[in-house]
C-alpha positions as CSV (number, residue, x, y, z in Angstrom):
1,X,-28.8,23.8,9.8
2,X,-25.1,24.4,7.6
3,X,-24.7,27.5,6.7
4,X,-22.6,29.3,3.8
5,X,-19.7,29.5,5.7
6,X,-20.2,25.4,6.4
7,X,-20.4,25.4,1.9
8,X,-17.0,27.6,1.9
9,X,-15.6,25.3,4.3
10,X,-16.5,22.1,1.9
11,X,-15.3,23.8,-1.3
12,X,-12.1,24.9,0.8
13,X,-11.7,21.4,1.9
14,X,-11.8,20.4,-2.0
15,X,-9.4,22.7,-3.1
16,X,-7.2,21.0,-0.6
17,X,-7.6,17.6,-1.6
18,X,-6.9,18.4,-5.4
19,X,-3.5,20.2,-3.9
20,X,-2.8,16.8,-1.6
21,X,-3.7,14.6,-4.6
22,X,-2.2,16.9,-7.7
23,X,1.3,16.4,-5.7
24,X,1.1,12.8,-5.3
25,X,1.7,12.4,-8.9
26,X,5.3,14.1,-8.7
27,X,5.8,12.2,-5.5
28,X,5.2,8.7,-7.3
29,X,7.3,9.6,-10.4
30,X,10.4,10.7,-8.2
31,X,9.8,7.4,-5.8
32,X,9.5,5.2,-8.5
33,X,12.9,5.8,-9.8
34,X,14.9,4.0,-7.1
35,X,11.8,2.1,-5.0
36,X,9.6,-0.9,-7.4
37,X,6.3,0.1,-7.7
38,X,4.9,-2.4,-5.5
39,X,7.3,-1.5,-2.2
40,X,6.5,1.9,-3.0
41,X,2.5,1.8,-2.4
42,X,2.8,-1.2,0.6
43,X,5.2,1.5,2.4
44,X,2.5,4.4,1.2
45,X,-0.3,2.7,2.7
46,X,1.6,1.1,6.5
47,X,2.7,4.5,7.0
48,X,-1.0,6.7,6.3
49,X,-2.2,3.7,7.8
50,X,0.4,4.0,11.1
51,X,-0.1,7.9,11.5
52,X,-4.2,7.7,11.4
53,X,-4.4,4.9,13.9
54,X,-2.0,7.0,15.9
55,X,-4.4,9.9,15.2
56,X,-7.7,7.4,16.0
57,X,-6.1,6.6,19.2
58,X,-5.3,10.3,20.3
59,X,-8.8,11.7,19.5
60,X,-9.9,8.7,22.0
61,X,-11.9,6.8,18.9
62,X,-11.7,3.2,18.0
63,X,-12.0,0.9,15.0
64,X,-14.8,-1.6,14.7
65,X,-14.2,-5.3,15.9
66,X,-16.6,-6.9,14.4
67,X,-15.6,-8.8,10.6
68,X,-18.3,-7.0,8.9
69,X,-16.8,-3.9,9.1
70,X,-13.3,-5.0,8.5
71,X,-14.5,-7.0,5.3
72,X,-15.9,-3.3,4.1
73,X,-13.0,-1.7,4.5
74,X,-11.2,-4.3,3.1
75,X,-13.2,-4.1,-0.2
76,X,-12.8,0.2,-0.1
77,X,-8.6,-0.5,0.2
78,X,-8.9,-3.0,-3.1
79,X,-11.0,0.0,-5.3
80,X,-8.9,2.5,-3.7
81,X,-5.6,2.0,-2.7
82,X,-4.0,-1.6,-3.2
83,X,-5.1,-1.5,-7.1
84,X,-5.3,2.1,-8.3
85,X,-2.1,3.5,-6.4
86,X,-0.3,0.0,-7.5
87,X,-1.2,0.9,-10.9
88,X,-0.8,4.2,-11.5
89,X,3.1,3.7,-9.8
90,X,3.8,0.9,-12.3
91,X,2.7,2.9,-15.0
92,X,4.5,6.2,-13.7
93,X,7.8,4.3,-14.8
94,X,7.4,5.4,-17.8
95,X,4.6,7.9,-18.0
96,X,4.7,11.7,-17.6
97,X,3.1,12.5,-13.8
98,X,1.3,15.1,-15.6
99,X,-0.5,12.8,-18.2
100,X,-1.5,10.8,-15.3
101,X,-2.8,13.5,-13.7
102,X,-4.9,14.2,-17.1
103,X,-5.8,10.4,-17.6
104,X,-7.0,10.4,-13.8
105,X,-9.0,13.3,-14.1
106,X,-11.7,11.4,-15.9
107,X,-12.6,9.7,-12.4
108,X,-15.8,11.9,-12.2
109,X,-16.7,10.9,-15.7
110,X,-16.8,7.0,-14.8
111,X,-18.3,8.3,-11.4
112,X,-21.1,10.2,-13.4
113,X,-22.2,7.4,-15.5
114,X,-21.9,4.6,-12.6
115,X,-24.2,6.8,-11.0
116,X,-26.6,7.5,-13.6
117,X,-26.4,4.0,-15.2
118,X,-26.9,2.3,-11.6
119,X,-26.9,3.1,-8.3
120,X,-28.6,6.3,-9.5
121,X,-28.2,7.7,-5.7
122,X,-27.6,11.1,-6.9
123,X,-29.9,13.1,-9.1
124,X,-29.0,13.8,-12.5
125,X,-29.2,17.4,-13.5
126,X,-28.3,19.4,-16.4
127,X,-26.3,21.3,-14.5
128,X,-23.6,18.1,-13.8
129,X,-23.9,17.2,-17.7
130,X,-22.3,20.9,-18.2
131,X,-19.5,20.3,-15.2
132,X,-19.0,17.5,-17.2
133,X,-18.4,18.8,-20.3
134,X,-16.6,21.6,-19.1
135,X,-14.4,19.9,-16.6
136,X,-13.0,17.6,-20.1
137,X,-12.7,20.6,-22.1
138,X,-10.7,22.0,-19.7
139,X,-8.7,19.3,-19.7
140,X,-8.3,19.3,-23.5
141,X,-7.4,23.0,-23.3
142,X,-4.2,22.0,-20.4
143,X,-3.2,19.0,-22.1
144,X,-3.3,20.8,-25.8
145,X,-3.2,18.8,-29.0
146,X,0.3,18.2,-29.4
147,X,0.1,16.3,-26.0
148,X,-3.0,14.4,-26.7
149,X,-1.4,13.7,-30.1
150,X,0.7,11.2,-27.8
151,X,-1.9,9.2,-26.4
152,X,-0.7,6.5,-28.6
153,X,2.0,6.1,-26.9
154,X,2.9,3.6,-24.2
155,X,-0.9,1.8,-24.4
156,X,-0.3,-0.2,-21.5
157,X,0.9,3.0,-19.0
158,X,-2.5,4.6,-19.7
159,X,-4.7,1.6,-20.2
160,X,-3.6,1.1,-16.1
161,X,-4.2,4.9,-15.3
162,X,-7.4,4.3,-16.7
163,X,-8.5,1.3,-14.9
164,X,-7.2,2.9,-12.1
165,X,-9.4,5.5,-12.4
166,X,-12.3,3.2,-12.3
167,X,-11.2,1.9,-9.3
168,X,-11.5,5.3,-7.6
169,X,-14.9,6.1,-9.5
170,X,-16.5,2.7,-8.1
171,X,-14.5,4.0,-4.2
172,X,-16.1,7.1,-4.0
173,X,-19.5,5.3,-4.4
174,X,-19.2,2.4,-2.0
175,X,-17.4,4.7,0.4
176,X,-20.6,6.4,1.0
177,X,-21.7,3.7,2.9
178,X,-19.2,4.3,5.9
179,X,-21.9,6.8,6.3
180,X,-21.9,7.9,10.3
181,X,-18.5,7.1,11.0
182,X,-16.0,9.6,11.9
183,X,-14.0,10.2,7.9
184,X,-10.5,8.6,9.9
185,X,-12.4,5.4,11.0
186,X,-12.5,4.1,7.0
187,X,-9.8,5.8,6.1
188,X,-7.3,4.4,8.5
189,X,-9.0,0.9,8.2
190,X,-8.9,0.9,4.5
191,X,-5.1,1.7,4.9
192,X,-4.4,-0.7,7.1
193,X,-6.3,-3.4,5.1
194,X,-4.3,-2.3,1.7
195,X,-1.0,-2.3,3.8
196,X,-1.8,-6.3,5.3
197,X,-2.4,-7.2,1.4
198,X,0.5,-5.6,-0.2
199,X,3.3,-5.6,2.1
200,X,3.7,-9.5,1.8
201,X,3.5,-9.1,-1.8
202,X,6.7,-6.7,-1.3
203,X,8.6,-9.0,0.7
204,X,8.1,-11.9,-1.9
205,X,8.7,-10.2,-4.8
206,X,10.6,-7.3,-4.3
207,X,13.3,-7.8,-1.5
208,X,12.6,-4.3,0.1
209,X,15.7,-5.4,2.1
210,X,17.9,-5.1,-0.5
211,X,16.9,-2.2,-2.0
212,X,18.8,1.3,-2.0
213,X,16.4,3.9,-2.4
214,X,17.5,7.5,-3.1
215,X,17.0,10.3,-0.5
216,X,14.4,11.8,-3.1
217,X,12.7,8.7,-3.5
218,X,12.4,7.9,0.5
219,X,11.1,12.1,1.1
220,X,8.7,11.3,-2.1
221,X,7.5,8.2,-0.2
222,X,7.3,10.3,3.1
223,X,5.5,13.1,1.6
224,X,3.2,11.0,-0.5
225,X,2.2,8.6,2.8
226,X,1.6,11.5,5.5
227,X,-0.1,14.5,3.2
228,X,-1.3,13.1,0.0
229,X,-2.5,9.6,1.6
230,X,-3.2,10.4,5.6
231,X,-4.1,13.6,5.0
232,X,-6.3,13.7,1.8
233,X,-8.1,10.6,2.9
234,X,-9.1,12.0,5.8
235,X,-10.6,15.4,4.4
236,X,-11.7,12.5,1.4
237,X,-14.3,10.2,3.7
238,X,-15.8,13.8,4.9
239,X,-16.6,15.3,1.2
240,X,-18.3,11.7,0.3
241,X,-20.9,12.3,2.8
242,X,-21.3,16.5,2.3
243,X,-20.7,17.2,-1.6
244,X,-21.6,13.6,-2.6
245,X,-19.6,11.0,-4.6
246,X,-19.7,13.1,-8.2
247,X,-18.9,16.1,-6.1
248,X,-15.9,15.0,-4.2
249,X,-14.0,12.9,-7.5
250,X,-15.2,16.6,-9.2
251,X,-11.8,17.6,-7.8
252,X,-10.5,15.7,-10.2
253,X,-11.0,19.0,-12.6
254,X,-8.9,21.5,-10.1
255,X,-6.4,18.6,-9.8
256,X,-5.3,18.8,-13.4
257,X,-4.0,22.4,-13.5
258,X,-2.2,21.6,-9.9
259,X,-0.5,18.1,-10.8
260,X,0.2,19.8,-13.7
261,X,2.2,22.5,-12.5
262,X,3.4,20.6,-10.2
263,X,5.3,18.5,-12.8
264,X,6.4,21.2,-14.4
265,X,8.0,22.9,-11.9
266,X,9.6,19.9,-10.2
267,X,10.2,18.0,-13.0
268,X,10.5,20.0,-15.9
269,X,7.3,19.3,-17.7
270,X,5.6,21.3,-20.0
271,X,2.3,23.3,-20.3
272,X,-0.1,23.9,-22.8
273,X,-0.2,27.6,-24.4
274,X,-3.5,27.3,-23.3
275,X,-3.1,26.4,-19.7
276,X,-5.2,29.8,-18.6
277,X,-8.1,29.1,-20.4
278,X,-8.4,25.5,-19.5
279,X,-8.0,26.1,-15.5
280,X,-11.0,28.5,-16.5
281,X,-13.6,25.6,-17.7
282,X,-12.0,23.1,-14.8
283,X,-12.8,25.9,-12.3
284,X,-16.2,25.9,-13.9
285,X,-17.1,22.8,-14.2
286,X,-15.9,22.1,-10.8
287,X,-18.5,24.9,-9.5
288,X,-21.0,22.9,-11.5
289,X,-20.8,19.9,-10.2
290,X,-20.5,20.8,-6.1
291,X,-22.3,23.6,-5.6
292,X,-25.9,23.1,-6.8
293,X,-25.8,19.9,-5.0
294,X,-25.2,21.6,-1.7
295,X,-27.6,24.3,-2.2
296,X,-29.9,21.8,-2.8
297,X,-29.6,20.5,0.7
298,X,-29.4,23.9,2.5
299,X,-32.5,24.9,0.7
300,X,-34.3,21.2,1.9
């Protein structure tokens, strides 16, 4: 039977991935600059996909054979790698990695009503609605009005973040079906399935070979491939199946503050005045939305 430390363990695991995924957004916006947006997420996904088949291999596992499987991790790469990290690199070229972190927070929202609305495989409790609303008004609190006064701006930049965000709402759904596999088995085949679909796209279309990344851009790419994409995905496939599909994208809240500061310190970004207060309702509604759920399960 899990105990509390097993529910510290989960939340500690959560608080990791929003660290792993807050970076990536400072990682994308300094590989960007010299690497096309397309070469960028083809070498993201080969390399997390390299290091966990490496890691499959060590641990003595194997992927399945059989086309079924590879069909379903196919379809998890398309809703959560090969579209949304596509888009949210093209739109980095020109968008603030802390706005996409803000814009891509909303992934629990999207998760919350795909839930409710229709696969309705989690129940919906009052206490989510507050995580909810708490988690976005923390958000409104980081981002301040002067920034959400530019929302206007560049349409098309956050129209992809958006749909990106989608993308990852509808993933952390369908990824609960990988149910009873060890969390590297999808991960590293949904890699490796996003990697056979974009890296011939990259060699038509971009030339990789004539390219001349920057030595910022190729750590970015290394840093963004091994923690935030190996890594995360890893710890990822595990939370889908303890904390649930609105629990896990929750970190979406706790990743705000992090990519945040992240961009500010690394890129010169600014915060809100009222930064403090908003990590306050994010931590909240991130308590909101995880914790109940797995009490719920201890107490069954």
């Amino acid at each position: 039977m899990p105990t509390k430390t097993t529910v510290k363990t989960e939340l500690a695991l959560l608080v990791a991935l929003a660290v792993l995924w807050g970076a990536s957004y400072t990682f994308i916006k300094i590989g960007v600059e010299t690497i096309p947006p397309v070469t960028l997420i083809a070498a993201r996904t080969l390399v997390a996909g390299g290091i966990l088949l490496a890691l499959i291999r060590w641990r003595g596992l194997a992927l399945p054979r059989d086309a079924a499987s590879w069909r379903r991790f196919a379809f998890q790469a398309c809703l959560n790698s090969v579209v949304p990290f596509t888009l949210i690199a093209a739109a980095e070229r020109s968008l603030d990695a802390g706005l996409a972190t803000i814009l891509n927070a909303t992934s629990p929202i999207f998760t919350f009503l795909l839930t409710a609305l229709i696969t309705r495989h989690e129940p919906v409790t009052m206490r989510k609605l507050f995580g909810v609303g708490a988690g976005m008004s923390g958000i409104c609190l980081i981002v301040g009005t002067q920034a959400l006064g530019g929302l206007g701006h560049q349409l098309w930049a956050q129209l992809a973040v958006v749909a990106a965000t989608v993308c990852y709402a509808g993933a952390a759904i369908f990824g609960r079906g990988f149910k009873g596999l060890d969390p590297m088995i999808p991960a590293a085949g949904s890699m490796l399935c996003g990697a056979a679909i974009l890296v011939p796209l990259s060699l038509v279309f971009d030339r990789p070979w004539a390219l001349a990344p920057s030595t910022a851009s190729i750590l970015a790419l290394l840093g963004l491939s091994v923690f935030s994409t190996a890594l995360a995905f890893c710890i990822y496939f595990r939370l889908i199946h303890t904390l649930g599909s609105v629990g896990t994208t929750s970190q979406a809240y706790l990743r705000v503050p992090i990519g945040v500061g992240i961009g500010a310190v690394f890129l010169g970004e600014s915060l809100g005045p009222t930064a403090w207060w908003g990590m306050a309702f994010v931590v909240a509604g991130v308590a909101a939305m995880t914790i109940p759920a797995r009490q719920a399960r201890l107490a069954r």
